[in-house]
Structures are given as structure tokens and as C-alpha cells.
C-alpha positions in Angstrom: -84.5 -161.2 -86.3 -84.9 -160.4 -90.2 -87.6 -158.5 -91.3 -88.9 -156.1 -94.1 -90.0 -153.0 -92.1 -86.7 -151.2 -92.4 -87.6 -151.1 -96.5 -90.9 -150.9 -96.3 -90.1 -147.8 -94.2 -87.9 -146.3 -97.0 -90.7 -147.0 -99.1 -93.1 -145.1 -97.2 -90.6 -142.4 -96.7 -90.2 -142.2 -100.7 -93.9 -142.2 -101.1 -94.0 -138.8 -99.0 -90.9 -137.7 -101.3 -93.2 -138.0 -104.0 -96.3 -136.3 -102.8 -94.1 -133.5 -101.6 -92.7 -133.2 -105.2 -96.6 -133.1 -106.5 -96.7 -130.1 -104.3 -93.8 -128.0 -104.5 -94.1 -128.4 -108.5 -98.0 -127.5 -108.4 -96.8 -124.4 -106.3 -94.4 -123.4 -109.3 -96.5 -124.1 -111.9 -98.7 -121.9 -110.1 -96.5 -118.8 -110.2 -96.6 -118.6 -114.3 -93.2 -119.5 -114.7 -93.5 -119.2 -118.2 -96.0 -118.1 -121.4 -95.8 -118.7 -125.3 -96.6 -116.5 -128.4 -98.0 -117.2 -131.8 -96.1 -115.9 -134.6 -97.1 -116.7 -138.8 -94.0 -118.1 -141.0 -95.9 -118.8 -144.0 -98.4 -121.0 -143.7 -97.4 -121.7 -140.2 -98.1 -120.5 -136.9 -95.1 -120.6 -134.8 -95.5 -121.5 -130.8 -92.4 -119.7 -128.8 -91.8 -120.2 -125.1 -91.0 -117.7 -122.9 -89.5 -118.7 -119.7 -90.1 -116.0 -116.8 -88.1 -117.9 -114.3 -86.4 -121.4 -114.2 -87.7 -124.2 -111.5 -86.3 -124.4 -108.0 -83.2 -126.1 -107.4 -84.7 -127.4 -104.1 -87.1 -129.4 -106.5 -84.2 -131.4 -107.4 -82.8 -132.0 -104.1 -86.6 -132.8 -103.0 -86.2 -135.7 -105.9 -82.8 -136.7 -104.5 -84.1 -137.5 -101.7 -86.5 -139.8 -103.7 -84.2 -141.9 -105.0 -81.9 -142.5 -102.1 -84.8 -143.9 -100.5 -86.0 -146.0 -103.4 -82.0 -147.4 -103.3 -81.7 -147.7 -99.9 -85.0 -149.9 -99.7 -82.9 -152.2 -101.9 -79.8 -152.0 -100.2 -82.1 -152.6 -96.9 -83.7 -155.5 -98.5 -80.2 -157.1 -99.2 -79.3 -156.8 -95.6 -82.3 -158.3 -94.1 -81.6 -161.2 -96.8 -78.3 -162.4 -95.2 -79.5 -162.0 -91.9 -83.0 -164.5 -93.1 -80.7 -167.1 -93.9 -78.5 -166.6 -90.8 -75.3 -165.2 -92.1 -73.6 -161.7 -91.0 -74.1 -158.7 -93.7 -70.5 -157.3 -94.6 -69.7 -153.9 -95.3 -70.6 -154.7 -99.1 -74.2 -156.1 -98.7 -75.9 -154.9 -101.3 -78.7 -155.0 -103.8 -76.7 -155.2 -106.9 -78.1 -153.5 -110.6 -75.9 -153.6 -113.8 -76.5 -154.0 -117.3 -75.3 -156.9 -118.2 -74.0 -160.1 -117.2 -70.6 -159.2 -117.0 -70.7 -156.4 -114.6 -73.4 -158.2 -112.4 -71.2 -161.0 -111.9 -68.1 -159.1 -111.4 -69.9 -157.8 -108.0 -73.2 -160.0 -107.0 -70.6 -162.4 -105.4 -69.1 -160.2 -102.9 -72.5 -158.3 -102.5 -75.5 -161.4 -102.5 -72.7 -163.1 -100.2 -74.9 -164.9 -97.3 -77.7 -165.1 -99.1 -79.7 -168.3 -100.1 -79.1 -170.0 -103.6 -82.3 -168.9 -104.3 -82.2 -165.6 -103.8 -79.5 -164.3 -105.4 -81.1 -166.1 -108.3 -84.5 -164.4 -107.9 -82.5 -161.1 -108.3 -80.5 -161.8 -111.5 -83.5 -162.6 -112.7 -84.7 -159.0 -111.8 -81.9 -157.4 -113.4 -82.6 -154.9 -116.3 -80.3 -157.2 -118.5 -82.3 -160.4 -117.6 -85.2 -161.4 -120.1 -88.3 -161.5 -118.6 -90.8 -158.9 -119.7 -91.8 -156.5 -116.7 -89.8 -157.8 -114.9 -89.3 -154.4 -112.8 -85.5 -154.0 -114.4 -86.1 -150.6 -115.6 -87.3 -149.2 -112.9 -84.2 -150.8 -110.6 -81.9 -149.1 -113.8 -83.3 -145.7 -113.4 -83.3 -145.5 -109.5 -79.8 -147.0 -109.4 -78.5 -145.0 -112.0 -80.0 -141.4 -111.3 -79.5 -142.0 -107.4 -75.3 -142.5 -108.2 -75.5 -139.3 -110.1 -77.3 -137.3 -107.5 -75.0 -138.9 -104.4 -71.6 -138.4 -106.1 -72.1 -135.5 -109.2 -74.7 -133.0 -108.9 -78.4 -132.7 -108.1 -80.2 -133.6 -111.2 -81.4 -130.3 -112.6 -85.3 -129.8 -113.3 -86.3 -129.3 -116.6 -89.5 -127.9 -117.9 -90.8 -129.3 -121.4 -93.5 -130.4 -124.0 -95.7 -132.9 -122.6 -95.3 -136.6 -124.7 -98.5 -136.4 -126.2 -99.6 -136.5 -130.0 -101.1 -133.1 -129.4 -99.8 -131.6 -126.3 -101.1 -128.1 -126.7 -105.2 -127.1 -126.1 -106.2 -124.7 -129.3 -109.1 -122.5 -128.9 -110.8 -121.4 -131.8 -113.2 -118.0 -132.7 -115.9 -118.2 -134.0 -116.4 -121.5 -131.9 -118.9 -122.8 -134.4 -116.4 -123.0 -137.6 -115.3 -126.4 -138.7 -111.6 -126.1 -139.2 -109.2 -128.8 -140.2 -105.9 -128.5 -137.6 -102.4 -130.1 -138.9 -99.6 -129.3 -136.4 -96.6 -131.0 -134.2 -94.3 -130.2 -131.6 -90.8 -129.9 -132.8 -89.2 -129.3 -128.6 -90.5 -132.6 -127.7 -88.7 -134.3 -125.0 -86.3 -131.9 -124.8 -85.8 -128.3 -122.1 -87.7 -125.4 -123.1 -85.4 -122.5 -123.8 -86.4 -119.3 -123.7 -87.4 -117.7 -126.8 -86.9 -121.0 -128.4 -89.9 -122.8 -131.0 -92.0 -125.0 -129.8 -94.7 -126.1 -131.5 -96.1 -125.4 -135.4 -100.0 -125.5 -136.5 -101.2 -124.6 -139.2 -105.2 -124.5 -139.9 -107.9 -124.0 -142.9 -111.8 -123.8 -142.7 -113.6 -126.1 -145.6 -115.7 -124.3 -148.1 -116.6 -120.2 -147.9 -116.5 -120.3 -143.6 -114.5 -117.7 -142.5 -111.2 -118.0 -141.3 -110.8 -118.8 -137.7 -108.4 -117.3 -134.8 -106.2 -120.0 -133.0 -104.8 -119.3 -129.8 -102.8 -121.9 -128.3 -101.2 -123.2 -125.2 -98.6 -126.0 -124.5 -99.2 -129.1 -122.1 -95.9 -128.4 -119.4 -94.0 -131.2 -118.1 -91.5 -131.2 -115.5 -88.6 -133.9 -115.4 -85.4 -134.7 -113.7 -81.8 -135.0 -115.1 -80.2 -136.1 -118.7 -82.7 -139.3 -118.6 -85.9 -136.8 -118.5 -87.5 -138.5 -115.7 -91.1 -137.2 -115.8 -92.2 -135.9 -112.8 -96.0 -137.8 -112.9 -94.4 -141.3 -113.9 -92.3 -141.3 -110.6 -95.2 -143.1 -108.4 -95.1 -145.8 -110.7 -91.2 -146.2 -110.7 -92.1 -146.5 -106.9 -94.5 -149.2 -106.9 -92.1 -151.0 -109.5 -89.4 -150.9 -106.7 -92.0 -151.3 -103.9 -93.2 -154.5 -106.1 -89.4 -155.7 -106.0 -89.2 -155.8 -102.4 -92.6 -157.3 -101.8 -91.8 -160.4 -103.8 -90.0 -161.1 -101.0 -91.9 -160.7 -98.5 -93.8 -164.4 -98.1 -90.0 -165.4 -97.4 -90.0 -163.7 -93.7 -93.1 -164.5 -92.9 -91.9 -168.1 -92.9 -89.3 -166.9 -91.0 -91.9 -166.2 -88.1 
């Protein structure tokens, strides 16, 4: 009989992925992995990383683990599809993702095969390709994609960086009671910190006669996954985007009762 709990228990299964990458990353952040110094180019104060030891590589095989759950739910969900409408799967059941029209329809016939009309329409229209606004595409894009790499490449490696704010490092001034005007930017944005490498760049100035005032800073830390920069606190919600996908779904089986 078709049903949902083999995906919704790679969804639960994911879900403890995640909460086990909350904890492993909290237990490296704890270790001081790295620090920064403050160094004056002109007018500038200079923020420079200095990396004491590079994350785990079992964080990434941790996230790995992640993903192929998040893909398998799909691949699960396609399965239990075919056997809803009463057709055998085939050894290329799947849940199909591409990027455009082309390459979904040069597979979603040998891999939808068995399933209603209706369903395979339902998951074009979930494609990243298709055009319907939150529709859950890039989610099914980064899970398909990133899970691909980390089954047939290499685990994705863990990278450490700026976090994507507008000001992403906490300054403390002396004396505390100084108004000071603060004009600064992260120029590592985005991208791995290096060791050694710059940062950040501040500069400040105190209005009137007030004195001039110490700045010490330190940078917001990220951690993310692979070439795509997959940041470690946005993966729950790539989760309950693929979760969400296989729910939508679910009012199918329970007609099915």
C-alpha cells in the first residue's frame, strides 16, 4: 500500500542531521578556532583573521548525510507516487530537478513513468526553472545539486566566513560615553577566511573637542558548506522547503485510505 512514512522518515532523519550539525559546529566554535587584529593604514583600521585551526572534516560528512536524506525523501516520494496510482516503480523512479525545460524533459518521462497526469504536472510546476514565485525550486536545486557533488566528488569542504550582514562585526568603544561617528565594511564577505588575510575596514571620528576613542573589534563567524556557500543556520529552512514539497502531497494518500 502507498504511503508517505518512508519520506517523512528521511525527513525526520535529516532534521536530526541538522541539529547534530548545530552541535558539532557550536563545539568548534567553542574551541577559538580563530582571532583577528586591528592594524592602522591611514585613516583605516584594518581587521585581519587569524585562523588557529581549520573546521572538521567530519562537519562535512555530518552535512552529507543531510542532503542524501533531503534527496532521498524525494526519490522516496516518487516511488510511493507510482505505487498510489497502481503502477510498478522501475529502477529509474525518481524525483527529477533540472534547470530548465530541456533537461527536465529529457528524463521526467522515464523517471515520473507510472505516475498520474497530474502529478507529474504538479512537479514541473515545482521545478527551479518553472515560474511560480516560492515555489520551493531553490531549495529542490541546492539539495539536488550539492547532494551529486557530495555522493560522486568530494565531501563539501566547511568554510568559515564573514557573516552577510551590513555590519557583521560588534565594535566596543572607550570611553563608553563618546559619541563617535563609525564608517566601515567588510571587504571578505561571502567568501573563506584565510589566514592572515583582511577582513574588514573601519574607520572612526568623535564630533567636536571629545577625545578620540579606542575601537576594538570582532567579526560575526559564519560557517557554510561547498562552492555554493551554503550557510550553516539557513539549512533548517532548506528542510522545511523540501519537507513542504512532500507534504503537498500528502492529502493524495490519505484518499488512498
Amino acid at each position: 500500500m502507498a504511503s508517505l512514512d518512508n519520506p517523512f522518515a528521511r525527513l525526520r532523519r535529516a532534521r536530526e542531521h541538522c541539529n547534530a550539525l548545530h552541535e558539532m559546529a557550536q563545539a568548534f566554535t567553542e574551541t577559538d578556532p580563530y582571532s583577528f587584529t586591528i592594524e592602522r593604514e591611514d585613516d583605516w583600521d584594518i581587521v585581519s583573521v587569524h585562523i588557529h585551526h581549520q573546521p572538521p572534516i567530519e562537519l562535512g560528512v555530518l552535512f552529507g548525510d543531510f542532503l542524501h536524506n533531503l534527496r532521498a525523501a524525494l526519490d522516496n516520494l516518487a516511488w510511493q507516487l507510482v505505487l498510489l496510482n497502481g503502477n510498478r516503480p522501475t529502477r529509474q523512479t525518481a524525483f527529477p530537478v533540472a534547470q530548465d525545460q530541456r533537461a527536465f524533459d529529457s528524463h521526467a518521462s522515464r523517471q515520473l513513468a507510472g505516475m498520474t497526469a497530474q502529478h507529474q504536472k504538479r512537479i514541473a510546476e515545482l521545478q527551479p526553472f518553472a515560474e511560480q514565485v516560492g515555489n520551493g525550486g531553490h531549495a529542490l536545486d541546492l539539495i539536488h545539486e550539492m547532494a551529486r557533488i557530495d555522493r560522486h566528488r568530494i565531501v563539501h569542504p566547511v568554510l568559515m566566513g564573514p557573516a552577510k550582514t551590513d555590519v557583521p562585526f560588534i565594535l566596543r568603544r572607550e570611553p563608553i560615553n563618546t559619541d563617535v561617528f563609525i564608517e566601515g565594511r567588510v571587504t571578505a564577505a561571502n567568501n573563506a577566511l584565510l589566514d592572515g588575510a583582511e577582513v574588514a575596514r573601519f574607520r572612526t571620528s568623535t564630533p567636536g573637542d571629545q577625545p578620540p576613542v579606542e575601537i576594538k573589534a570582532d567579526l560575526l563567524v559564519e560557517i557554510a558548506f561547498g562552492e555554493r556557500g551554503l550557510r550553516l543556520f539557513a539549512l533548517p529552512t532548506v528542510g522545511i522547503e523540501i519537507g513542504a514539497v512532500v507534504k503537498a502531497f500528502e492529502p493524495d494518500f490519505a484518499l488512498d485510505l
